[in-house]
The first five atom37 places (N, CA, C, CB, O) and aatype in JSON, in Angstrom:
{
  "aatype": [20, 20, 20, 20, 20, 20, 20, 20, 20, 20, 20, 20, 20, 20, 20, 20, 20, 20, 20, 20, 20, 20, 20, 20, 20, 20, 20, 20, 20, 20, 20, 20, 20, 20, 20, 20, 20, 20, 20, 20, 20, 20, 20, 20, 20, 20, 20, 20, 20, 20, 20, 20, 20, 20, 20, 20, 20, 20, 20, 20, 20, 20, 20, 20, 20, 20, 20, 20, 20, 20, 20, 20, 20, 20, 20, 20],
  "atom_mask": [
    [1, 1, 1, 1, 1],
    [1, 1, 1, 1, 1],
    [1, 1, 1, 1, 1],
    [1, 1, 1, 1, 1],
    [1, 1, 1, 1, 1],
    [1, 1, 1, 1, 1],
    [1, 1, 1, 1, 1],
    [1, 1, 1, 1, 1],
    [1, 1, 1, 1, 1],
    [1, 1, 1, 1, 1],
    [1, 1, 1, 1, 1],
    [1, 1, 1, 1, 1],
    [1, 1, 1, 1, 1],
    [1, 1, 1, 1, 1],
    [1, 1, 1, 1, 1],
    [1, 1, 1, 1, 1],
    [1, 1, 1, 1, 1],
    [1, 1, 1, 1, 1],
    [1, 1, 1, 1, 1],
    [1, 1, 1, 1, 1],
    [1, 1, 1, 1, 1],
    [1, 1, 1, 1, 1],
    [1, 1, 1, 1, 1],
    [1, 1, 1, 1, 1],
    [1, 1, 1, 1, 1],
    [1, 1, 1, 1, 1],
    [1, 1, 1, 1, 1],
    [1, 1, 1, 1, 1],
    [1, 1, 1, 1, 1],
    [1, 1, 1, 1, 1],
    [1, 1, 1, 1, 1],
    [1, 1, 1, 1, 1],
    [1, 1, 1, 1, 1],
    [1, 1, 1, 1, 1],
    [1, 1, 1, 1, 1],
    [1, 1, 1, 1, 1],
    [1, 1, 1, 1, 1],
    [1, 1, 1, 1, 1],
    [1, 1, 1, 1, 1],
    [1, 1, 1, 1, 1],
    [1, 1, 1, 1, 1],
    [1, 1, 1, 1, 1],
    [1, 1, 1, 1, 1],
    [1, 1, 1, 1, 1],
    [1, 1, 1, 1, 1],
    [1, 1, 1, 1, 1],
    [1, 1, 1, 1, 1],
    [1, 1, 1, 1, 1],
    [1, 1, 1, 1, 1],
    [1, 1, 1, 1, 1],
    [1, 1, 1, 1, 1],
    [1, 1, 1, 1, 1],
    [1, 1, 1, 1, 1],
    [1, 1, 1, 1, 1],
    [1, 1, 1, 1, 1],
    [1, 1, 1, 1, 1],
    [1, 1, 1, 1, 1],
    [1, 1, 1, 1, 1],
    [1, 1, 1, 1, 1],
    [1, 1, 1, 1, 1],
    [1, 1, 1, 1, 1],
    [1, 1, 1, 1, 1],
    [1, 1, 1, 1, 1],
    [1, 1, 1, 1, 1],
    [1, 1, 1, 1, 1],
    [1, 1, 1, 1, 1],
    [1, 1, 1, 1, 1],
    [1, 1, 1, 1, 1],
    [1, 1, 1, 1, 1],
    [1, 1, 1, 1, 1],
    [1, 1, 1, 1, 1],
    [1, 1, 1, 1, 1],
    [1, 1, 1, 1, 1],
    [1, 1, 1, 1, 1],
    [1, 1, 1, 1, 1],
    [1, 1, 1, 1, 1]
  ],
  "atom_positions": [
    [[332.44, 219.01, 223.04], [333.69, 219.6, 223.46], [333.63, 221.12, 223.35], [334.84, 219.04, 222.63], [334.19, 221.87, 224.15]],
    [[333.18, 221.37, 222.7], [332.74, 223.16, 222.11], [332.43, 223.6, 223.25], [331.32, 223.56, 220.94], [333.08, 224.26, 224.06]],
    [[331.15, 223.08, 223.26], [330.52, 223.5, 225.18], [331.14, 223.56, 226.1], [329.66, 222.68, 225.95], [330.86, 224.46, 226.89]],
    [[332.21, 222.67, 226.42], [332.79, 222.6, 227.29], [333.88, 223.42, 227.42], [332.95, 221.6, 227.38], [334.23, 223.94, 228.48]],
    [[334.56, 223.59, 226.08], [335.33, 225.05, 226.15], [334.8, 226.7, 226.22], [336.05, 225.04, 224.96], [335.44, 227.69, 226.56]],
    [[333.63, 226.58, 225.86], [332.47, 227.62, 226.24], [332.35, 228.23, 227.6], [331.19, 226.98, 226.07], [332.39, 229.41, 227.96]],
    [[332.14, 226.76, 228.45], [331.84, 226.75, 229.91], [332.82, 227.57, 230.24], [331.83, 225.42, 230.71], [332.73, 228.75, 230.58]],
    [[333.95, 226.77, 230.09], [335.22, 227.24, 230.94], [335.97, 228.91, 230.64], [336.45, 226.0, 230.54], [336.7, 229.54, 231.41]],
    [[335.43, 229.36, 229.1], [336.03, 230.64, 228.95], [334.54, 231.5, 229.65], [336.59, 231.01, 227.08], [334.78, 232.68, 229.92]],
    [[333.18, 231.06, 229.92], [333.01, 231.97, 230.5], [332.7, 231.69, 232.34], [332.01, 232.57, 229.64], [332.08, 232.53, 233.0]],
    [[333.17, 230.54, 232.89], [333.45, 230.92, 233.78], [334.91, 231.41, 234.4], [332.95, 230.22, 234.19], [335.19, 231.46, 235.6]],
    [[335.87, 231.81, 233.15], [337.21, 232.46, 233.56], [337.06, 234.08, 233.4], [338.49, 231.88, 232.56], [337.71, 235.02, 233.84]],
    [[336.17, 234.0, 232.78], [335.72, 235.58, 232.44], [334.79, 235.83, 233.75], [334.7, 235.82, 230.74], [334.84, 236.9, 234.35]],
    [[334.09, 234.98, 234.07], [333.36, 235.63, 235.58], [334.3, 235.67, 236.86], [331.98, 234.59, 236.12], [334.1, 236.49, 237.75]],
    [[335.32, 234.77, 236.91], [336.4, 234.94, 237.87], [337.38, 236.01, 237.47], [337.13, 233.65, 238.05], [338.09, 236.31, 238.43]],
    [[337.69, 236.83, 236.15], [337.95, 237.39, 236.37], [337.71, 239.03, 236.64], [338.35, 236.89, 236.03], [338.38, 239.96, 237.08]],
    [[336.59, 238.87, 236.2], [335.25, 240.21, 236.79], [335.48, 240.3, 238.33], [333.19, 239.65, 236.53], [335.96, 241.26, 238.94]],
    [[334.97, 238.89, 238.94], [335.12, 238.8, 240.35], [336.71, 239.75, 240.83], [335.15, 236.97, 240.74], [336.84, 240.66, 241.65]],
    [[337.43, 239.28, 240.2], [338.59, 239.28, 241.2], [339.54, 241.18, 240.74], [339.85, 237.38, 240.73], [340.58, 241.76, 241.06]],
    [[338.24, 241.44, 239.78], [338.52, 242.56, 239.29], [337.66, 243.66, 240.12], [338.29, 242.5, 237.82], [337.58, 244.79, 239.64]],
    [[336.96, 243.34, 241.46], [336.01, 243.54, 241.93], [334.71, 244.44, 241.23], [336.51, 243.9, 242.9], [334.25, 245.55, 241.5]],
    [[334.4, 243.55, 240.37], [333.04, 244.16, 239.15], [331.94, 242.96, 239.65], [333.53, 243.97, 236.84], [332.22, 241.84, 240.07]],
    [[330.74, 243.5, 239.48], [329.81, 242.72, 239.7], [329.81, 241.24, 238.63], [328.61, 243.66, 239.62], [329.84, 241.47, 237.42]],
    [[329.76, 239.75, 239.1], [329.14, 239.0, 238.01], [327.71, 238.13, 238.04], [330.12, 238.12, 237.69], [327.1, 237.22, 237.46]],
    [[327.65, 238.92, 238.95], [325.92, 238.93, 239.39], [325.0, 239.03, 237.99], [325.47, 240.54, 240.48], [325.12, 239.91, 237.14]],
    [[323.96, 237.78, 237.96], [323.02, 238.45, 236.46], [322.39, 239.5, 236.64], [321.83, 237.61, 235.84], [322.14, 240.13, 237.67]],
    [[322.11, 239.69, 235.5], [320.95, 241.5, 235.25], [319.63, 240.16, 235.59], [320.84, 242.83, 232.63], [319.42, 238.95, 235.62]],
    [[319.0, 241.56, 235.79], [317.57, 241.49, 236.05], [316.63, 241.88, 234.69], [317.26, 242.51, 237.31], [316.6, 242.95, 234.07]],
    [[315.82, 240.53, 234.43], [315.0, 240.77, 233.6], [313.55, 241.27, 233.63], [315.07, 239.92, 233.15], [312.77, 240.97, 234.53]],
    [[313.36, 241.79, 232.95], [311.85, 242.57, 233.69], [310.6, 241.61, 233.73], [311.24, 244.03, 232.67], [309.55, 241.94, 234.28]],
    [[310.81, 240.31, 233.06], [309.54, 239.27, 234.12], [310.51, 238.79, 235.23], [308.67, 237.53, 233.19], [310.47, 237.62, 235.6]],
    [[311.47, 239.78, 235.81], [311.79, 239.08, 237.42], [312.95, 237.88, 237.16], [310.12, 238.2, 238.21], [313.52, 237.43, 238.15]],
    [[313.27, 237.4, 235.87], [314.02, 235.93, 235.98], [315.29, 236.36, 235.89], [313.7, 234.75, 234.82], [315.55, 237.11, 234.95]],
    [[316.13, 236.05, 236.63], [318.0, 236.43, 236.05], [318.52, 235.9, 234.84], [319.22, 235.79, 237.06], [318.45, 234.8, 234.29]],
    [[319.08, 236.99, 234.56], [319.56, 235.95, 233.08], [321.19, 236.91, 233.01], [318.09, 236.21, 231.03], [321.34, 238.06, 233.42]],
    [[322.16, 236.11, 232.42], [323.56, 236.17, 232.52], [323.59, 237.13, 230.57], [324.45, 234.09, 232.85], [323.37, 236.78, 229.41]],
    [[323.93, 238.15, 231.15], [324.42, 238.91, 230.18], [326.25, 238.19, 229.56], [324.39, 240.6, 230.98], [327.27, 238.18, 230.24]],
    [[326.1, 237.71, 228.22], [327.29, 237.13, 227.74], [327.56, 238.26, 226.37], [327.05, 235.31, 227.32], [326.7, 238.47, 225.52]],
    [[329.2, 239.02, 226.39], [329.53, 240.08, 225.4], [330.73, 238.97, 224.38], [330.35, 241.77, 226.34], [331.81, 238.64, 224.88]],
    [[330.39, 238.57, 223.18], [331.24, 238.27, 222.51], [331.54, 239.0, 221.17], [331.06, 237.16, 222.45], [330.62, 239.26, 220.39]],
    [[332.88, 239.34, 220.91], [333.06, 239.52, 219.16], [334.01, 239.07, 218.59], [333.15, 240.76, 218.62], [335.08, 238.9, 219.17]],
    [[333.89, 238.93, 217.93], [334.62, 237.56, 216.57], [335.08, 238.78, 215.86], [333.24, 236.18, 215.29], [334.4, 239.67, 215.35]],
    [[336.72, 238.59, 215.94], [337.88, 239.84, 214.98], [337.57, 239.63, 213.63], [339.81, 239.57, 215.08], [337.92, 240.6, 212.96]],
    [[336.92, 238.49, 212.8], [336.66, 238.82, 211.86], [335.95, 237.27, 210.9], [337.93, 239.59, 211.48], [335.88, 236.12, 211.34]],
    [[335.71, 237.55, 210.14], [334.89, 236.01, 209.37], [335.75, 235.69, 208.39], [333.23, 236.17, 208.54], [335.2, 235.1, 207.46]],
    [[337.45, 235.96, 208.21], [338.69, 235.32, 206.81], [338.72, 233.78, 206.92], [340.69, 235.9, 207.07], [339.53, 233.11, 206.28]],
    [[337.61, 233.11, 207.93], [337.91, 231.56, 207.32], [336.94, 231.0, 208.13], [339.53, 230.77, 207.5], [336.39, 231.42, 209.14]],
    [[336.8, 229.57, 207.23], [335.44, 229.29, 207.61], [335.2, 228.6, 209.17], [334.9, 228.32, 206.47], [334.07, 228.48, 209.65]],
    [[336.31, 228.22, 209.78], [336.37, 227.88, 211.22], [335.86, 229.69, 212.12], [338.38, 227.18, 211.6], [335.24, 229.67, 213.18]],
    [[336.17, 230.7, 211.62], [335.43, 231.55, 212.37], [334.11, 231.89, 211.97], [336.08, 232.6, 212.5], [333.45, 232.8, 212.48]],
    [[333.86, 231.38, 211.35], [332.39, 231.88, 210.78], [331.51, 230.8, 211.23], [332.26, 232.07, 209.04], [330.32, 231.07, 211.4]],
    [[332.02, 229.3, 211.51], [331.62, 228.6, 212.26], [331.58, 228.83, 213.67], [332.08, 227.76, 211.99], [330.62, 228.52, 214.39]],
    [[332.64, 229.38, 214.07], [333.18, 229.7, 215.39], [331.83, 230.88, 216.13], [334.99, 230.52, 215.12], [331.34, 230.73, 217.26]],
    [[331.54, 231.74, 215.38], [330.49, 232.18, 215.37], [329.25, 232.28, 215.6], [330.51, 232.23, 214.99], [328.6, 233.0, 216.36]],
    [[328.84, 231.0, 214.41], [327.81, 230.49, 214.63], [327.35, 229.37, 215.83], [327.71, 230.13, 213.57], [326.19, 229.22, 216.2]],
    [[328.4, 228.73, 216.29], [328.17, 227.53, 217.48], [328.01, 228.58, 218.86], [329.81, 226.21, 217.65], [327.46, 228.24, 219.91]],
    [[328.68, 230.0, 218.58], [328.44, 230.95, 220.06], [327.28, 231.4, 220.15], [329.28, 232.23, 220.26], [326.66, 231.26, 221.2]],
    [[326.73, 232.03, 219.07], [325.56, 232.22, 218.84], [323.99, 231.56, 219.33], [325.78, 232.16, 217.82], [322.97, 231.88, 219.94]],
    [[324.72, 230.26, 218.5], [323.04, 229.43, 219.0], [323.13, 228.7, 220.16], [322.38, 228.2, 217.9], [322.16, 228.2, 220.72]],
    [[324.75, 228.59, 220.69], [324.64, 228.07, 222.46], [324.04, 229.31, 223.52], [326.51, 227.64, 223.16], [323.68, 229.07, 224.68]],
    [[324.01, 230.72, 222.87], [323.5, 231.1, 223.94], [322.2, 231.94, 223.68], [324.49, 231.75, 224.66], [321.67, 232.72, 224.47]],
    [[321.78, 231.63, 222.42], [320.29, 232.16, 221.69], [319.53, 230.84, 222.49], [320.15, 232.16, 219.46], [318.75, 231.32, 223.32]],
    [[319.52, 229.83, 222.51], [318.95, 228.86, 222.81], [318.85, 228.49, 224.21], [319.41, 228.07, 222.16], [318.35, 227.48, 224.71]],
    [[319.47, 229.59, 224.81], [319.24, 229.22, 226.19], [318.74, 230.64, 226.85], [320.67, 228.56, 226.92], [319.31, 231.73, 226.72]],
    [[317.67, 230.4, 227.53], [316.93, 231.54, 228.02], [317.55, 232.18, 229.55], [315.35, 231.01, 228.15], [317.1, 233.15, 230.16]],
    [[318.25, 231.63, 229.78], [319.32, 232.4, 230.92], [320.11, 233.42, 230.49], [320.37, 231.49, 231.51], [320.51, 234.39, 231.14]],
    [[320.32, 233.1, 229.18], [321.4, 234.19, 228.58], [321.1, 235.1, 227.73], [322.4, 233.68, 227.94], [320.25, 234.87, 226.86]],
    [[321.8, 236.42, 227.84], [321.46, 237.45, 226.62], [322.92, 237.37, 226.24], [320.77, 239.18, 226.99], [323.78, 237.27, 227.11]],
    [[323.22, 237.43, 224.92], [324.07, 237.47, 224.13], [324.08, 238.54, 223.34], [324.08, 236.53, 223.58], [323.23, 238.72, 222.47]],
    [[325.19, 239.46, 223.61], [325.48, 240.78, 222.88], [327.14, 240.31, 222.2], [325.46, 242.38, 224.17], [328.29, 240.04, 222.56]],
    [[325.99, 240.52, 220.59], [327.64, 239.89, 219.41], [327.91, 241.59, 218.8], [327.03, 238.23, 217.34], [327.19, 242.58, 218.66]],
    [[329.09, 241.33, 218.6], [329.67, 242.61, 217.5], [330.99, 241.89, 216.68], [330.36, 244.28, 218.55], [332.07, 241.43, 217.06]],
    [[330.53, 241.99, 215.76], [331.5, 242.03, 214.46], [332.78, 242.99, 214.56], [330.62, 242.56, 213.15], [332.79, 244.21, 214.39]],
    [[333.76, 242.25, 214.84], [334.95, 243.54, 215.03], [335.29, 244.04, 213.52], [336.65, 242.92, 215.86], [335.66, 245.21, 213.41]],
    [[335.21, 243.45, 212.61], [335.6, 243.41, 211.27], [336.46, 243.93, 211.06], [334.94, 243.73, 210.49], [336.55, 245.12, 210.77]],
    [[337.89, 242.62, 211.24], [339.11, 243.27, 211.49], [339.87, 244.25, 212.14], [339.29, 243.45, 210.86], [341.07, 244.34, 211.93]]
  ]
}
């Protein structure tokens, strides 16, 4: 179910790039393969559902070689 709410916040985030007229085209990786630049940050780690929350974003898109995942810690 995680995944699946995953899916859907980032294909609402690419519709709304689209309709923001911004590219949601992938970057180009330098062996040539596209891969989908994904920006997430987590407001903060005060309980353990975000620190989980965290960690399940993390390794859904470390583990997949389509994606680069840029995290930042808002810390509060």
């Amino acid at each position: 179910m995680k995944k699946g709410l995953l899916f859907l916040f980032i294909v609402s985030m690419a519709m709304s790039a689209y309709a923001n007229g911004t590219s949601d085209a992938p970057a180009a990786a330098a062996d040539g393969e596209k891969k989908w630049v994904v920006g997430f940050s987590q407001i903060g780690s005060e309980s353990e559902w975000r620190t989980a929350n965290t960690i399940s974003v993390q390794n859904t898109f470390n583990d997949d070689p389509s994606f680069i995942l840029i995290y930042s810690d808002a810390q509060q």
